[in-house]
C-alpha positions in Angstrom: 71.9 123.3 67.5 75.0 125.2 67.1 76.7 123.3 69.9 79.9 122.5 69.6 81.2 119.0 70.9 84.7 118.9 71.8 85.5 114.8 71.5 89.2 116.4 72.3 88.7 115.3 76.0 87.0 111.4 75.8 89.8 111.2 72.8 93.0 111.7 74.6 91.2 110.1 77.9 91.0 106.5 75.7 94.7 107.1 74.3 95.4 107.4 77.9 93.8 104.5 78.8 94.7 102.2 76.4 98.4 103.4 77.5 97.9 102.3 81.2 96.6 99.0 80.0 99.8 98.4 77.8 102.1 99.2 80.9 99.9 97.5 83.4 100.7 94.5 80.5 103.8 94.7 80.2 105.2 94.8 83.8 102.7 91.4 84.3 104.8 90.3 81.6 107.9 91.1 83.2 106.6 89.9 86.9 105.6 86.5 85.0 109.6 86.0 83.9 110.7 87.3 87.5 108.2 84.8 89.2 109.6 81.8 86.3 113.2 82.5 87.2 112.9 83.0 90.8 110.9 79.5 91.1 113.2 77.5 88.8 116.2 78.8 90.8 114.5 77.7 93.9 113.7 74.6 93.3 117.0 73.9 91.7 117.9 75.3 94.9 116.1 73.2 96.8 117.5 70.0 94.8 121.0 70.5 95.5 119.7 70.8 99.1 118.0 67.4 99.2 120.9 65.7 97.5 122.8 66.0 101.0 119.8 64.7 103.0 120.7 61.7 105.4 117.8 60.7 107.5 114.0 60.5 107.6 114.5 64.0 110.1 116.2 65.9 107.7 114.1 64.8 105.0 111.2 65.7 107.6 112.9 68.9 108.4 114.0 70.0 104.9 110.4 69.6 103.6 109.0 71.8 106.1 111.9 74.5 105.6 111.2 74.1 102.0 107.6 74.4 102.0 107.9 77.6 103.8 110.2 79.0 102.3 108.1 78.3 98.5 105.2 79.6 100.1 106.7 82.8 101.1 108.2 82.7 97.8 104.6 82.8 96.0 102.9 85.6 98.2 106.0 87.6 97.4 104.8 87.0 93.6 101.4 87.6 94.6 101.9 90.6 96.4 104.0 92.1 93.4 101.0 91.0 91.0 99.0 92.9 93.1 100.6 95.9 92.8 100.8 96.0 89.4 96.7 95.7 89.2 96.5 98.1 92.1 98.7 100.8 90.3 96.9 100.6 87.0 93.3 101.1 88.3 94.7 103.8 90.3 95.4 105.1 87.0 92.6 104.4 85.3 90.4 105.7 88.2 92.7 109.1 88.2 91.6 109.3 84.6 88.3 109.0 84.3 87.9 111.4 87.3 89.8 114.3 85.3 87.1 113.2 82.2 84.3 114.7 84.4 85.8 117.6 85.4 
């Protein structure tokens, strides 16, 4: 058994890894304080709205516009969360094709 086993590859494949994790990581990270600030701008958005409400219609109408618009608001996030997961097991997946090859 004169083999020789070249742990080269599976080496720089974890390193490579381990890197896509720590990006994937660090933009949820940074999405997370995007999503914070965006929401508590919103709803001190919304607050300064309310404060000029006058009847049960415009309190009936601003909660629906409000509702909406927060709810568009989170799949935004969502979507952008998404993307982040969907970009790193691209990665990944690129990787650990090129390990068999």
């Amino acid at each position: 058994m004169t083999n020789n086993v070249d742990f080269q590859k599976p080496f720089e494949a974890v390193k490579s890894l381990m890197s896509i994790q720590a990006e994937a990581i660090s933009k949820s990270v940074a999405q997370q304080q995007k999503s914070g600030e965006e929401l508590t701008n919103f709803f001190k958005t919304e607050a300064e709205k309310a404060k000029e409400l006058k009847s049960p219609e415009d309190v009936l109408q601003f909660n629906m516009a409000a509702n909406q618009a927060l709810f568009e608001l989170l799949k935004a996030q969502g979507e952008a969360f998404t993307s982040i997961a969907n970009e790193a097991r691209e990665a990944a997946l690129a990787e650990v094709s090129n390990l068999s090859k």
